[in-house]
C-alpha positions as CSV (number, residue, x, y, z in Angstrom):
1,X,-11.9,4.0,-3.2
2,X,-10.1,6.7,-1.5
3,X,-11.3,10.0,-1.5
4,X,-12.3,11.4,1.4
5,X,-16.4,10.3,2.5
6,X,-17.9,13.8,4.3
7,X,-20.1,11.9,6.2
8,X,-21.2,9.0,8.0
9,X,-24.6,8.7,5.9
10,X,-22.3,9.1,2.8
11,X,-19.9,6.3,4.6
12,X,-23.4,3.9,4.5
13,X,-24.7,4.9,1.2
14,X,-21.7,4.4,-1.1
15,X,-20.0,1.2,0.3
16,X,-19.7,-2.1,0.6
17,X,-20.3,-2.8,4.0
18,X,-23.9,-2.0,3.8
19,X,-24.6,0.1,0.8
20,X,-28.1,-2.5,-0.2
21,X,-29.1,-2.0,3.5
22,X,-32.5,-0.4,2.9
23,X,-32.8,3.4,3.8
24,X,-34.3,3.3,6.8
25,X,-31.6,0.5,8.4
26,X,-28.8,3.0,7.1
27,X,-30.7,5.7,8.5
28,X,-31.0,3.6,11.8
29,X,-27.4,3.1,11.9
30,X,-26.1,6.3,11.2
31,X,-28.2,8.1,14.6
32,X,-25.9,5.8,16.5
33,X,-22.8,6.2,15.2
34,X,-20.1,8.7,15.5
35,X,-17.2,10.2,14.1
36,X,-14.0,9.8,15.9
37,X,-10.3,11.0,14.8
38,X,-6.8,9.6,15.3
39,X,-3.6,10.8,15.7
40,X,-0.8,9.7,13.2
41,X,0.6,6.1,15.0
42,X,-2.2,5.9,17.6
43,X,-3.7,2.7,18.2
44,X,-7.0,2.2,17.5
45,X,-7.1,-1.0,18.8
46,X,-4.5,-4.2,19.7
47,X,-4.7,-7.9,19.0
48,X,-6.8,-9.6,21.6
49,X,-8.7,-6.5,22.3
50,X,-12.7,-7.1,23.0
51,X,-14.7,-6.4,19.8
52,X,-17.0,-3.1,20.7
53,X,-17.1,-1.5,17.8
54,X,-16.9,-1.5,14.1
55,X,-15.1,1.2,11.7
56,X,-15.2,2.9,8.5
57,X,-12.5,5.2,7.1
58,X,-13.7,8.7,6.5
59,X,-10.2,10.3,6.2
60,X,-6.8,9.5,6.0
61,X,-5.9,5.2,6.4
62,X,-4.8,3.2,9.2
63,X,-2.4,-0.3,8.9
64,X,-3.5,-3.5,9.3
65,X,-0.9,-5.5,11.7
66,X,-0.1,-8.9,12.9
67,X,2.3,-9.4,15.4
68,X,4.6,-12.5,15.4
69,X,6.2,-14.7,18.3
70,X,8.9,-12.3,19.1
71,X,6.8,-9.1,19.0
72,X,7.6,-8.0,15.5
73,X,4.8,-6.5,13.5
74,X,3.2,-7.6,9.8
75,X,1.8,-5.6,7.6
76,X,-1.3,-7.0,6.2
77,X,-2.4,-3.7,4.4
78,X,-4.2,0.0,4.6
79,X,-7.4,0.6,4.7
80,X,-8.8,3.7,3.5
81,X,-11.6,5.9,2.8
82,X,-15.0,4.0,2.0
83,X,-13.6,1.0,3.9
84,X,-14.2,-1.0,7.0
85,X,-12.2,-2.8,9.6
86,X,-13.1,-4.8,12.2
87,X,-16.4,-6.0,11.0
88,X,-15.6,-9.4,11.5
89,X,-14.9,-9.5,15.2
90,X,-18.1,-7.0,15.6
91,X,-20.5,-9.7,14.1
92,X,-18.9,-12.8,15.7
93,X,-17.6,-11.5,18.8
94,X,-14.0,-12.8,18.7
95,X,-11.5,-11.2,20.2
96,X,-9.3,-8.4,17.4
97,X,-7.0,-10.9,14.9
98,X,-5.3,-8.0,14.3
99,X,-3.5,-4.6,15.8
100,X,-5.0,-1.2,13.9
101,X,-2.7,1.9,13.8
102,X,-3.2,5.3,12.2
103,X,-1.1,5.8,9.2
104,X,-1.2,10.3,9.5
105,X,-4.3,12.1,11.3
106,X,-7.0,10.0,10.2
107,X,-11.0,10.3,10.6
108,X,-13.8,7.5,11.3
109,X,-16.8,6.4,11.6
110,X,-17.4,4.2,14.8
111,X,-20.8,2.2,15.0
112,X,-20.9,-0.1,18.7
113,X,-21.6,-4.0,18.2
114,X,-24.0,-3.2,20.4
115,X,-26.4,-1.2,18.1
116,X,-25.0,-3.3,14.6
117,X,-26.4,-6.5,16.1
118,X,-29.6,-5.0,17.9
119,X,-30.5,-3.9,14.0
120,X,-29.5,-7.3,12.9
121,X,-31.5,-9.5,15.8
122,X,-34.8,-6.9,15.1
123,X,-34.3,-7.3,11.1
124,X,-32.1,-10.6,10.8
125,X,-32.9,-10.6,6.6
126,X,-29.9,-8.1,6.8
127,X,-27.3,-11.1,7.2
128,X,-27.4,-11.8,3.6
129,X,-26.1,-8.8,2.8
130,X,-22.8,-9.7,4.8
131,X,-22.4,-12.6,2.2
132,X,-20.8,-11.2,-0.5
133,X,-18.2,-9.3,1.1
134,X,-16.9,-11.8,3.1
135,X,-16.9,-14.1,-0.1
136,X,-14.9,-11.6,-1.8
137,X,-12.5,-11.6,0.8
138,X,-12.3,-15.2,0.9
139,X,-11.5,-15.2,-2.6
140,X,-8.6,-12.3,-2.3
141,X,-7.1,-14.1,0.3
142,X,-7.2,-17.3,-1.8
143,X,-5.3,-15.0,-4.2
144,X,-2.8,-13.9,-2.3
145,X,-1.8,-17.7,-1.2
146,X,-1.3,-18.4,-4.4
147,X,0.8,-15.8,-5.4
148,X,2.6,-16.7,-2.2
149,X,3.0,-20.4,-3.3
150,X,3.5,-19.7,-7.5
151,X,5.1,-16.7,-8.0
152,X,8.7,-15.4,-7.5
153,X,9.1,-12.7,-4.4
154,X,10.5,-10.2,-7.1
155,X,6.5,-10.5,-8.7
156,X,4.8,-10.3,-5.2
157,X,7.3,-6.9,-4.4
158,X,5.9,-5.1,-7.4
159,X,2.3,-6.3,-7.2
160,X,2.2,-5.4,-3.2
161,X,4.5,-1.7,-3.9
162,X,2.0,-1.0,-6.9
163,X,-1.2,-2.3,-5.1
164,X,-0.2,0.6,-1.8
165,X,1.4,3.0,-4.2
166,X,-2.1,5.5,-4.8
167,X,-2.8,5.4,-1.5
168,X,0.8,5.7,0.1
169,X,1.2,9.0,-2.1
170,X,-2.1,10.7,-1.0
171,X,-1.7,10.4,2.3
172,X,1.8,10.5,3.2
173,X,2.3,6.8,4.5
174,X,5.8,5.2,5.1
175,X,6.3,2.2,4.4
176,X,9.7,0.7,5.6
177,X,11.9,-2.2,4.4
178,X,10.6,-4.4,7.4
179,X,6.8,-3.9,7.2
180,X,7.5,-4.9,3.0
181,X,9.0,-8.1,3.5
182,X,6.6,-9.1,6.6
183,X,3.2,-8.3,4.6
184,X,4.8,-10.9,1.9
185,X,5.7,-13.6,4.6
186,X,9.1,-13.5,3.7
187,X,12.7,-11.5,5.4
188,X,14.1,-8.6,5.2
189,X,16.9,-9.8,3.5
190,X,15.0,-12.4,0.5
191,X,13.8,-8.2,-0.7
192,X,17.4,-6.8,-0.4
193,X,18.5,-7.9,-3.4
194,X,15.5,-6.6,-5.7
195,X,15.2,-3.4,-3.8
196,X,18.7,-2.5,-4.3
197,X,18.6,-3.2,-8.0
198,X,15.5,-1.5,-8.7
199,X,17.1,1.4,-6.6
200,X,20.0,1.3,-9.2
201,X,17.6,1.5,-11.8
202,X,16.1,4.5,-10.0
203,X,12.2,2.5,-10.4
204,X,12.0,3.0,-6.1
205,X,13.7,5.4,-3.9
206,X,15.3,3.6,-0.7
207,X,15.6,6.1,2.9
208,X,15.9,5.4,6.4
209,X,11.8,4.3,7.2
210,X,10.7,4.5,3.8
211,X,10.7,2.7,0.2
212,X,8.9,4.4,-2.5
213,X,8.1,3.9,-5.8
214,X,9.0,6.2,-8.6
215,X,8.6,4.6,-11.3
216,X,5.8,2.6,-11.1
217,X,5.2,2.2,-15.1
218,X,8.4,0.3,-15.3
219,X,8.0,-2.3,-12.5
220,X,4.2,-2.6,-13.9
221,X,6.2,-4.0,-16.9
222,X,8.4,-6.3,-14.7
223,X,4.9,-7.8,-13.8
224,X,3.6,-8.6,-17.5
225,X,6.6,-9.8,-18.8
């Protein structure tokens, strides 16, 4: 999903999160929530932060970084509209995994762990619903180690350039050479080689701060051959 959600009743109701809370718990949550909007590259939060709050995207997407030994960011992917992030930390408490930027002006909803877990302690059947997703996700990242461990980089550079291309060209994102390599665990350089032949074959467009795909039909067929 990633058209824009109008509201934050429309932000409960239609996703994962907890679209089979019962009416009156989204109806709960909504009178405590508020909207809140970010600047393109403002932080939202940073790794180690104290979990207060969780989010949902109303507008626009935000990255999902890591940040190394030596202060270099990962990318670990864009969340946008009709999605969450930071619902883990909110429910257990943890301190943020992981460093949230604004990828262009960007719109959310912002419910306090505060009020998620007062619902939850008053009506604690609501945990179930929490299951699945984090299942899911489970099961995604269980995905993506085995791509990492079975399938050549040139495979994993299509799959992760198509799986950001939509939302990259909706909003406006940039995605450089750097962040690429680092969401697939590998350098800079191990990409080089396939970006600068796919450049040739004018599938991506290569710029100072920005790869884009052009062609996406032909590296789709790269990834099915």
């Amino acid at each position: 999903m990633s058209a824009r959600i109008d509201s934050i009743q429309q932000q409960l109701d239609k996703t994962g999160l907890f679209r089979d809370f019962d009416d009156v718990a989204k109806q709960q949550l909504a009178k405590v929530s508020r909207t809140q909007t970010f600047a393109s590259g403002e932080v939202i939060y940073r790794i180690g932060d104290e979990a207060t709050a969780l989010y949902g995207v109303l507008d626009g997407a935000v990255k999902l970084l890591g940040e190394d030994r030596n202060g270099q960011y990962v990318l670990f992917g864009l969340t946008t509209p009709g999605r969450w992030f930071g619902d883990s930390s909110a429910l257990d408490g943890e301190p943020r995994g992981q460093t949230v930027v604004a990828a262009g002006e960007t719109r959310v909803m912002k419910l306090l762990r505060s009020d998620l877990l007062a619902l939850l302690d008053h009506q604690p059947e609501l945990y179930r619903h929490f299951v699945a997703v984090f299942c899911l996700r489970l099961r995604q990242a269980g995905k993506v180690l085995e791509d990492s461990a079975f399938l050549p980089v040139a495979v994993r550079l299509g799959k992760q350039l198509l799986r950001l291309h939509k939302v990259r060209e909706q909003y406006g994102i940039k995605l450089t050479r750097e962040e690429l390599a680092a969401s697939l665990g590998v350098s800079r350089q191990s990409i080089y080689r396939v970006l600068k032949n796919w450049e040739k074959e004018q599938w991506i467009t290569v710029s100072y701060g920005d790869v884009r795909v052009t062609n996406p039909k032909a590296i789709e067929a790269l990834l099915v051959e």
